[in-house]
N, CA, C and O atoms as a Tripos MOL2 file, in Angstrom:
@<TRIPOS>MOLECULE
protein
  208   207    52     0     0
PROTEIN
NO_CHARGES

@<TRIPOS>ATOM
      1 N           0.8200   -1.1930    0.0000 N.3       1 UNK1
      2 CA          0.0000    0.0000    0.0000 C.3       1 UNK1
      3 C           0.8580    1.2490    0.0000 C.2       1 UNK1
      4 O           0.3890    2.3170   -0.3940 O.2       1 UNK1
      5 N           2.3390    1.1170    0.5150 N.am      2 UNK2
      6 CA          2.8520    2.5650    0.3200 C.3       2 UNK2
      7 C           3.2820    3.3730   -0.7930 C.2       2 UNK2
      8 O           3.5310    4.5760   -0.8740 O.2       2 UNK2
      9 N           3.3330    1.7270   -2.2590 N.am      3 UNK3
     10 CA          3.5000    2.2800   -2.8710 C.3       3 UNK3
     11 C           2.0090    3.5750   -3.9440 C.2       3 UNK3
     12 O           2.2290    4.5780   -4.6230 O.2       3 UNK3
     13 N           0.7110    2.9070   -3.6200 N.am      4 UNK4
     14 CA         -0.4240    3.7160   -3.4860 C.3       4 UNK4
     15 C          -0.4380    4.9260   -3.1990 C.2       4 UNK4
     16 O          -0.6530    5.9040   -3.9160 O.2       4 UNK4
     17 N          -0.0820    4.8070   -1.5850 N.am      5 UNK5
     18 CA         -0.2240    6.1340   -0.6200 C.3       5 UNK5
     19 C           0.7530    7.2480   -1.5230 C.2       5 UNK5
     20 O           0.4870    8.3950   -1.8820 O.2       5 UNK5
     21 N           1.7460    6.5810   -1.6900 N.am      6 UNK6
     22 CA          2.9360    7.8290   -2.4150 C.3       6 UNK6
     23 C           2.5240    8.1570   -3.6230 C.2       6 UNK6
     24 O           2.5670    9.3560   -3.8970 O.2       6 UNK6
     25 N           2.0910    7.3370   -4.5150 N.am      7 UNK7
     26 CA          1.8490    8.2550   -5.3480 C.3       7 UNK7
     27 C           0.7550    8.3030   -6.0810 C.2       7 UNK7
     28 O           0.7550    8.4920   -7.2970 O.2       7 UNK7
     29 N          -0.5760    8.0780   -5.1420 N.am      8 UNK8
     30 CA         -1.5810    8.7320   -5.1440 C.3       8 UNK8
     31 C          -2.8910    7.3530   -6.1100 C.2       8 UNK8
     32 O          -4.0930    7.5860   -6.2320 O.2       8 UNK8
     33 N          -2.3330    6.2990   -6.5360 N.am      9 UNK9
     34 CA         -2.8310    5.4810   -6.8680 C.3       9 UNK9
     35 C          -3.7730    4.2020   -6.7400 C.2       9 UNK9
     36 O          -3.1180    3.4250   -6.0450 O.2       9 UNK9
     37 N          -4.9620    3.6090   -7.0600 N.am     10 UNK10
     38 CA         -5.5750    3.2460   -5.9360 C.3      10 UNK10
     39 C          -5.1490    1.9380   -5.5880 C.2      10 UNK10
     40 O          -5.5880    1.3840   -4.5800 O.2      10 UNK10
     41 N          -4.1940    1.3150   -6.4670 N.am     11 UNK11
     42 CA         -3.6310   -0.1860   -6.2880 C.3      11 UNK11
     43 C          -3.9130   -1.0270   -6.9230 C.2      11 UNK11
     44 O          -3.4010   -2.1410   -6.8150 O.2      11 UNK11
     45 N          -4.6580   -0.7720   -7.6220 N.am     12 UNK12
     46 CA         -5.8620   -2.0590   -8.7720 C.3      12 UNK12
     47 C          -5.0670   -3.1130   -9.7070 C.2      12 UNK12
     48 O          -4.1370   -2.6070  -10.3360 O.2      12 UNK12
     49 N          -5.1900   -3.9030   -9.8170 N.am     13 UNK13
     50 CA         -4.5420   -4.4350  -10.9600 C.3      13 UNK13
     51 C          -5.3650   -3.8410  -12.4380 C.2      13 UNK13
     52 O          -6.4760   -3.8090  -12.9660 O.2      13 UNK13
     53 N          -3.8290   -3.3830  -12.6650 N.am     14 UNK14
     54 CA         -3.7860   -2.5800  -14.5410 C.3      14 UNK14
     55 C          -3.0750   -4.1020  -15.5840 C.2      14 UNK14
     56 O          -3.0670   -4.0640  -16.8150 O.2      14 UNK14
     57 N          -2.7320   -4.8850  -15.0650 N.am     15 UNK15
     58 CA         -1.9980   -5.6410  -16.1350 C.3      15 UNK15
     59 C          -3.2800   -6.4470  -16.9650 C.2      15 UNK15
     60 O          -4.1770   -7.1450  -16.4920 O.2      15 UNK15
     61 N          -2.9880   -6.0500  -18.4490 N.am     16 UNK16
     62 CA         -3.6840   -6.8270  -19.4750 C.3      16 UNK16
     63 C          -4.2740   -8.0800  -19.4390 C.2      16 UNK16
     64 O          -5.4390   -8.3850  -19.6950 O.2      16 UNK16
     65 N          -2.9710   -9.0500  -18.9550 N.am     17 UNK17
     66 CA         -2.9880  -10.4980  -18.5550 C.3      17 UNK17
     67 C          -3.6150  -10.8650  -17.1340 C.2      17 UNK17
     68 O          -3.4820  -11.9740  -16.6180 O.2      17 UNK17
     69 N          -4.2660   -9.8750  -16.6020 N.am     18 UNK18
     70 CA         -4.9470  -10.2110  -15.2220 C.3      18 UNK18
     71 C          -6.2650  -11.1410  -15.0820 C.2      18 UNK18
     72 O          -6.7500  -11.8350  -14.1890 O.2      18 UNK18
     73 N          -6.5480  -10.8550  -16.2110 N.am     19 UNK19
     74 CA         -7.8410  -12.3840  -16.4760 C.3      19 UNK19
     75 C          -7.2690  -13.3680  -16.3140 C.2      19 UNK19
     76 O          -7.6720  -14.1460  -15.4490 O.2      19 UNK19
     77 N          -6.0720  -13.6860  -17.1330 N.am     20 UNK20
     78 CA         -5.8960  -15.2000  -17.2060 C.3      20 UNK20
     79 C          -5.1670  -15.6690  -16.2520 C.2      20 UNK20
     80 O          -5.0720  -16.8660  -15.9800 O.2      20 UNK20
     81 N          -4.3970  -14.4230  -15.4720 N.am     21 UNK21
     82 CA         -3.5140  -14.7490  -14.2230 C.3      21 UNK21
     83 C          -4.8350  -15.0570  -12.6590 C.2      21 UNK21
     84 O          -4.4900  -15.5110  -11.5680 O.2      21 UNK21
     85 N          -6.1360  -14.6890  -13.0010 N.am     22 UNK22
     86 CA         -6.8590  -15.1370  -12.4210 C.3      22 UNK22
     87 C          -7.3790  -16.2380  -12.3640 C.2      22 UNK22
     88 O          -7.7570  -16.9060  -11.4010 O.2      22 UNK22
     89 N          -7.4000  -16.5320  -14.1260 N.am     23 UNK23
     90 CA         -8.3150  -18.0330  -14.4200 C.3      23 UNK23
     91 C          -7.2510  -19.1640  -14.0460 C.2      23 UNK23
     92 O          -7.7690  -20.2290  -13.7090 O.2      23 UNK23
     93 N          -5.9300  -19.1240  -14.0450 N.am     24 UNK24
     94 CA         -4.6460  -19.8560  -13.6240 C.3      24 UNK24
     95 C          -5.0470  -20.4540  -12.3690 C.2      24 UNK24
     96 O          -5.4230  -21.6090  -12.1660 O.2      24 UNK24
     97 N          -4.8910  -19.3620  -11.4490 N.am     25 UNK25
     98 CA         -5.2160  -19.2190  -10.0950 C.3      25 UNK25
     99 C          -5.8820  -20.3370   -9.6370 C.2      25 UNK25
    100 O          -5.4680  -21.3400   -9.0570 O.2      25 UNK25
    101 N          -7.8170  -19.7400  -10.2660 N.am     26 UNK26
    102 CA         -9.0080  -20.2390   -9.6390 C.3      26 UNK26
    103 C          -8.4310  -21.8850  -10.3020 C.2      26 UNK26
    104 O          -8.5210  -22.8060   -9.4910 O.2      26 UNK26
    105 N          -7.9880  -22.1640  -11.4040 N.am     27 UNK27
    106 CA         -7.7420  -23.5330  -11.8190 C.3      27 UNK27
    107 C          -6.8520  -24.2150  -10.6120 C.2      27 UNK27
    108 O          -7.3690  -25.1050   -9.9380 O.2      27 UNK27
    109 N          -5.5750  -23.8040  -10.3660 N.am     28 UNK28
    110 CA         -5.3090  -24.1780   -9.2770 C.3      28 UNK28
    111 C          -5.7230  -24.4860   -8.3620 C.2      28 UNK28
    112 O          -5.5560  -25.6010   -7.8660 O.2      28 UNK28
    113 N          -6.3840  -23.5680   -7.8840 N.am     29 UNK29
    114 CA         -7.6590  -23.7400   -6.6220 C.3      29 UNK29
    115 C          -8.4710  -24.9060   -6.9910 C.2      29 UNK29
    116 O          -8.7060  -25.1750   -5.8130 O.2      29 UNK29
    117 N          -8.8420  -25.4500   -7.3680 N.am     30 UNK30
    118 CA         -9.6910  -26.4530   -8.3350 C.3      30 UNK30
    119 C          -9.1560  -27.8110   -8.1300 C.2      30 UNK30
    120 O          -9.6770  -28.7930   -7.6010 O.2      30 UNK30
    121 N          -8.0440  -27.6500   -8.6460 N.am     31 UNK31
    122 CA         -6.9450  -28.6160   -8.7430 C.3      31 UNK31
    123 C          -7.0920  -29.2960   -7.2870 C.2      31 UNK31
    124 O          -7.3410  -30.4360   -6.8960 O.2      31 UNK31
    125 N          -6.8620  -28.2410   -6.7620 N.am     32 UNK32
    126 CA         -5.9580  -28.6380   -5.0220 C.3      32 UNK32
    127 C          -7.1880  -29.1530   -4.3870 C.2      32 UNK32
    128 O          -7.0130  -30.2220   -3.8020 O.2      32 UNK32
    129 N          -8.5320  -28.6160   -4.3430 N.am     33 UNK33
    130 CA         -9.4020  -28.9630   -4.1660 C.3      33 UNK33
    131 C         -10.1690  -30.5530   -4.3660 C.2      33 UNK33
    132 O         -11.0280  -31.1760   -3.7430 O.2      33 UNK33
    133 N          -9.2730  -30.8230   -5.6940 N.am     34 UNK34
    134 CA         -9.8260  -32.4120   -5.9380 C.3      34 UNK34
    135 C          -8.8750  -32.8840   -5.3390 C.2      34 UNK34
    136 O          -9.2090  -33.5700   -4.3730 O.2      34 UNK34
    137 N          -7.6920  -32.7890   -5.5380 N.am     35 UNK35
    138 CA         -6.1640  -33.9710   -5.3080 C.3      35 UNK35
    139 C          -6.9770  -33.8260   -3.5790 C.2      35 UNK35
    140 O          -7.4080  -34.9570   -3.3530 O.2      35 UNK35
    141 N          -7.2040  -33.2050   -2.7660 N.am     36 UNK36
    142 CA         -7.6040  -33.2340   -1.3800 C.3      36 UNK36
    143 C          -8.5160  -34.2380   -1.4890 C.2      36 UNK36
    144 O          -8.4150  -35.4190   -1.1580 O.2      36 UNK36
    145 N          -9.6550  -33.4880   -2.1180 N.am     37 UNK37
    146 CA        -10.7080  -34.9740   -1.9590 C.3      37 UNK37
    147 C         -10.4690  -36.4000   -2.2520 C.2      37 UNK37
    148 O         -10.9390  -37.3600   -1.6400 O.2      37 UNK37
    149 N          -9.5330  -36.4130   -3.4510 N.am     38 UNK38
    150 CA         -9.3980  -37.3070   -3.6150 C.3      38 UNK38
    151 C          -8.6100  -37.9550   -2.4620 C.2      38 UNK38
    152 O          -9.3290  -38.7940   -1.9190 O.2      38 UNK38
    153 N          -7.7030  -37.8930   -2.0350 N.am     39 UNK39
    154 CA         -6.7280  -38.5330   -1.4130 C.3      39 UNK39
    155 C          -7.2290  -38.4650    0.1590 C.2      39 UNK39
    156 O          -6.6060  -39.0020    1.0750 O.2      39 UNK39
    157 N          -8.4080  -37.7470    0.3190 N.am     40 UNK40
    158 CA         -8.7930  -38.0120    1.4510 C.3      40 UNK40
    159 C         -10.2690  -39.4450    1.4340 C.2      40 UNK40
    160 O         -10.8110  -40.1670    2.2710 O.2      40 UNK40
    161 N         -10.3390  -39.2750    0.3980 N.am     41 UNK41
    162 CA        -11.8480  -40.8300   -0.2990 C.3      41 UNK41
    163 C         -10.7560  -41.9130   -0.0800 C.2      41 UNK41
    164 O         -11.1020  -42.6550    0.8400 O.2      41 UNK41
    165 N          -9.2770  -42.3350   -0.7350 N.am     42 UNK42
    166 CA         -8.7330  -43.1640   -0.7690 C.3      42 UNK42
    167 C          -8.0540  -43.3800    0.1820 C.2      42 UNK42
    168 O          -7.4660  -44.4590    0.1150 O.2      42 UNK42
    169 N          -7.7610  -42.4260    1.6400 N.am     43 UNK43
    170 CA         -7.3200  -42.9170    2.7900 C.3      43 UNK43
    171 C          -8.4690  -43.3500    3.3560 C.2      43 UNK43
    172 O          -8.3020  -44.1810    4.2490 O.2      43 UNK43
    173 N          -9.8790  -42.9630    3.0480 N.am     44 UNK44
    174 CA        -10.8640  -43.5170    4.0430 C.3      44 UNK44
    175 C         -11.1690  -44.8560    3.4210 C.2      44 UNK44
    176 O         -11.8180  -45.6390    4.1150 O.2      44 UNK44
    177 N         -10.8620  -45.1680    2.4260 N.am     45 UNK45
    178 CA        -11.4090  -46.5740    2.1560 C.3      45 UNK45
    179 C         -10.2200  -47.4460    2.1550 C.2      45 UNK45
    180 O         -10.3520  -48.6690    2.1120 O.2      45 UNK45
    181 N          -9.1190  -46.9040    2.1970 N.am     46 UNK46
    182 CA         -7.6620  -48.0080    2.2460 C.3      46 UNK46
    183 C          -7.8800  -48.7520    3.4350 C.2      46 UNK46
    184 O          -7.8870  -47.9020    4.3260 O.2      46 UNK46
    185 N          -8.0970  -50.0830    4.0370 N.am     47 UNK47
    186 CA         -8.2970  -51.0820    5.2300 C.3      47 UNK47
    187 C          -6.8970  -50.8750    5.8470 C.2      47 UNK47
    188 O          -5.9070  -50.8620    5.1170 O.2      47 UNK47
    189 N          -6.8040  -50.7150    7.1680 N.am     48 UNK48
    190 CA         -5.7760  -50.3270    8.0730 C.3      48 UNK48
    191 C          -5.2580  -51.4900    8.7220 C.2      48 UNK48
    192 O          -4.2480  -51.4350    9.4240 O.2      48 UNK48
    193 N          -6.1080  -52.8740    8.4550 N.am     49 UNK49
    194 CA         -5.1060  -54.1170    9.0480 C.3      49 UNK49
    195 C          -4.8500  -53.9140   10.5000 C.2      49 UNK49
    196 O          -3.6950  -54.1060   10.8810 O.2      49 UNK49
    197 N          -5.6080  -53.6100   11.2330 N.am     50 UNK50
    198 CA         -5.8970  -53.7050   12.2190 C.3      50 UNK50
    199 C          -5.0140  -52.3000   12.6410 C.2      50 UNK50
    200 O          -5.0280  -52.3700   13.8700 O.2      50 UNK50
    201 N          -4.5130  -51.4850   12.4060 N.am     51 UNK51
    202 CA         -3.9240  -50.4800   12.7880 C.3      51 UNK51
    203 C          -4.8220  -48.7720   12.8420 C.2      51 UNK51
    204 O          -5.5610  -48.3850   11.9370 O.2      51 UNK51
    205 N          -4.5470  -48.0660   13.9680 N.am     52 UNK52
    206 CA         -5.2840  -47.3170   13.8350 C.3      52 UNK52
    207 C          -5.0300  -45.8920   13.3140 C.2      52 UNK52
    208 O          -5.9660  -45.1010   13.1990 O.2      52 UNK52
@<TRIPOS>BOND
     1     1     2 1
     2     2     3 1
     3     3     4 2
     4     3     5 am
     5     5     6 1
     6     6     7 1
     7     7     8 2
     8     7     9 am
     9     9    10 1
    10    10    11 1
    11    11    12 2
    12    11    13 am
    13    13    14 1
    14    14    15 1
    15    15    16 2
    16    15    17 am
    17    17    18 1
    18    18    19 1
    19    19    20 2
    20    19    21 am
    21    21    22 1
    22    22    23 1
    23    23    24 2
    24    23    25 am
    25    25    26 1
    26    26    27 1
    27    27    28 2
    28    27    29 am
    29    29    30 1
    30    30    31 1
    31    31    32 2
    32    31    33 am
    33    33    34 1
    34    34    35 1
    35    35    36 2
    36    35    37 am
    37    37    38 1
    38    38    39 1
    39    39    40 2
    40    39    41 am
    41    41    42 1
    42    42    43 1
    43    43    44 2
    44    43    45 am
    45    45    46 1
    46    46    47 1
    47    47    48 2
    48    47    49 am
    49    49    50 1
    50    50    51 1
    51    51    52 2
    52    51    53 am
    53    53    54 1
    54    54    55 1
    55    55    56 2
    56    55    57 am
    57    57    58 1
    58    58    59 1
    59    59    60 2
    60    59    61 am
    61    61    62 1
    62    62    63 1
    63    63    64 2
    64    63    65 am
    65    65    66 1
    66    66    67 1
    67    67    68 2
    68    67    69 am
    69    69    70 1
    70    70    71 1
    71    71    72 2
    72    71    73 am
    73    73    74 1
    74    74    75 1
    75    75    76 2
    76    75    77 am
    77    77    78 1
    78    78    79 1
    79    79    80 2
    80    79    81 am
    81    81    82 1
    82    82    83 1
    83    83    84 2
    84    83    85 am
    85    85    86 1
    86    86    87 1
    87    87    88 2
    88    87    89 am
    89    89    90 1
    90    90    91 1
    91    91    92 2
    92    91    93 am
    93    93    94 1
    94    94    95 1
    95    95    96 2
    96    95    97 am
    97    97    98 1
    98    98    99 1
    99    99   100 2
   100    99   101 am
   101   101   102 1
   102   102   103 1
   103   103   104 2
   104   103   105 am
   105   105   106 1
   106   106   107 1
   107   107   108 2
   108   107   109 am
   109   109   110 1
   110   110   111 1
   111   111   112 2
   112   111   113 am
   113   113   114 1
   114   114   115 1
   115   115   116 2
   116   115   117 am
   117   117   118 1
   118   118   119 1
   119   119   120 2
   120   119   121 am
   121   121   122 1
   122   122   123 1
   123   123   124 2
   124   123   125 am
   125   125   126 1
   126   126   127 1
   127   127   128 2
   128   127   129 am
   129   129   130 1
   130   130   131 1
   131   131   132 2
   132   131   133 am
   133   133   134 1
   134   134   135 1
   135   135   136 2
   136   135   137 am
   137   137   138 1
   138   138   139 1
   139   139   140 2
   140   139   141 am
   141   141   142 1
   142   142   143 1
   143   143   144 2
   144   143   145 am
   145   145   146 1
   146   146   147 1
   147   147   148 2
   148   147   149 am
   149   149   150 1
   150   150   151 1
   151   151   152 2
   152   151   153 am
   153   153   154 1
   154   154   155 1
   155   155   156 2
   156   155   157 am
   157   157   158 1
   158   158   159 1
   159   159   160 2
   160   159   161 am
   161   161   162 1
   162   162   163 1
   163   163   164 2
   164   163   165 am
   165   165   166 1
   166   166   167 1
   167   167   168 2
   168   167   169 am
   169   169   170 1
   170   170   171 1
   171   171   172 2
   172   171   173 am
   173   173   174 1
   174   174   175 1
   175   175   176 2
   176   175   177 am
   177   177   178 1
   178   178   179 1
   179   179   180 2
   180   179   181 am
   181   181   182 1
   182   182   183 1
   183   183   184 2
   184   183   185 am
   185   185   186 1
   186   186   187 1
   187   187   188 2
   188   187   189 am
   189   189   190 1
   190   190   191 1
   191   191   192 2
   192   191   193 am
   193   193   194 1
   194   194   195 1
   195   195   196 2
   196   195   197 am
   197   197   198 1
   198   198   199 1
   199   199   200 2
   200   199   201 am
   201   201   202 1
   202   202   203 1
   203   203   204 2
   204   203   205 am
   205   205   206 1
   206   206   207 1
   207   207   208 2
@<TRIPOS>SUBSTRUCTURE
     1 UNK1         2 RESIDUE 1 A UNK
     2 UNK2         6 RESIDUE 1 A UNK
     3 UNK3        10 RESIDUE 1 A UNK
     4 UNK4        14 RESIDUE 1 A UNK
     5 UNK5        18 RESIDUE 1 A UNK
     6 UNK6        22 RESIDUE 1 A UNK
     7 UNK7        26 RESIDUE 1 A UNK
     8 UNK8        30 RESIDUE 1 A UNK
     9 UNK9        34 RESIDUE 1 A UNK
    10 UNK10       38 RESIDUE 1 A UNK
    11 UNK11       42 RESIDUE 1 A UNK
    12 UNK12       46 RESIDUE 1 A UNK
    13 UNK13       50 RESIDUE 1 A UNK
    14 UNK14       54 RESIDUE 1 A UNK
    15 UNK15       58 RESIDUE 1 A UNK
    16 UNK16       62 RESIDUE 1 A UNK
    17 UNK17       66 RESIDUE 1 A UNK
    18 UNK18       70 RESIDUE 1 A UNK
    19 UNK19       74 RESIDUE 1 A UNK
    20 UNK20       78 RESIDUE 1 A UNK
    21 UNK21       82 RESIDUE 1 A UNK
    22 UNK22       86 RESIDUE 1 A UNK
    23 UNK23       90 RESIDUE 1 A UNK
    24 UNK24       94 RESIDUE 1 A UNK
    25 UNK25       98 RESIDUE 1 A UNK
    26 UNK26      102 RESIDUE 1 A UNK
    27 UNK27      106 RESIDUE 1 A UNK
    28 UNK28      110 RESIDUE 1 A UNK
    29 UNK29      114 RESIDUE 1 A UNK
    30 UNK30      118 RESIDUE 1 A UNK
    31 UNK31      122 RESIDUE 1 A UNK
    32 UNK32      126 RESIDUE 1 A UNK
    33 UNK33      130 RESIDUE 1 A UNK
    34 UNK34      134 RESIDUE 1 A UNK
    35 UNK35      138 RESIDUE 1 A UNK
    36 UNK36      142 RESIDUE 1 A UNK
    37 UNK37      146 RESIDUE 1 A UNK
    38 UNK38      150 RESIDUE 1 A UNK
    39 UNK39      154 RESIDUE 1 A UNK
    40 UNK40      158 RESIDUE 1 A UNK
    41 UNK41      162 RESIDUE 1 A UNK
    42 UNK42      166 RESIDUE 1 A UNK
    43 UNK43      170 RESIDUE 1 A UNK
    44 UNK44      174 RESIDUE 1 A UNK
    45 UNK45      178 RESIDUE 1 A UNK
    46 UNK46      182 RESIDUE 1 A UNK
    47 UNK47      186 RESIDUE 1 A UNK
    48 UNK48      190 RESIDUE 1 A UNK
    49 UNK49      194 RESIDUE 1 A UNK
    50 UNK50      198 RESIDUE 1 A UNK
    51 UNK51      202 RESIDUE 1 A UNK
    52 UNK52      206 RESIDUE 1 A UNK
């Protein structure tokens, strides 16, 4: 923000490529979101052999 405050700017993203550096993002987010689920479905159904 100081660079704002100094010189009077409101901070916004101006870059052209800010859509797709968003759509990247939310894909990521997405991503991480399944590999979680997933790997949390396949620890709950992996049989623990008597271990807890």
């Amino acid at each position: 923000m100081a660079l704002a405050d100094t010189y009077g700017i409101s901070g916004a993203d101006r870059a052209p490529w800010s859509t797709i550096l968003y759509a990247v993002s939310a894909a990521a987010l997405v991503c991480a979101l399944a590999l979680a689920g997933v790997t949390a479905t396949r620890n709950r159904r992996r049989p623990t052999f008597g271990r807890s």
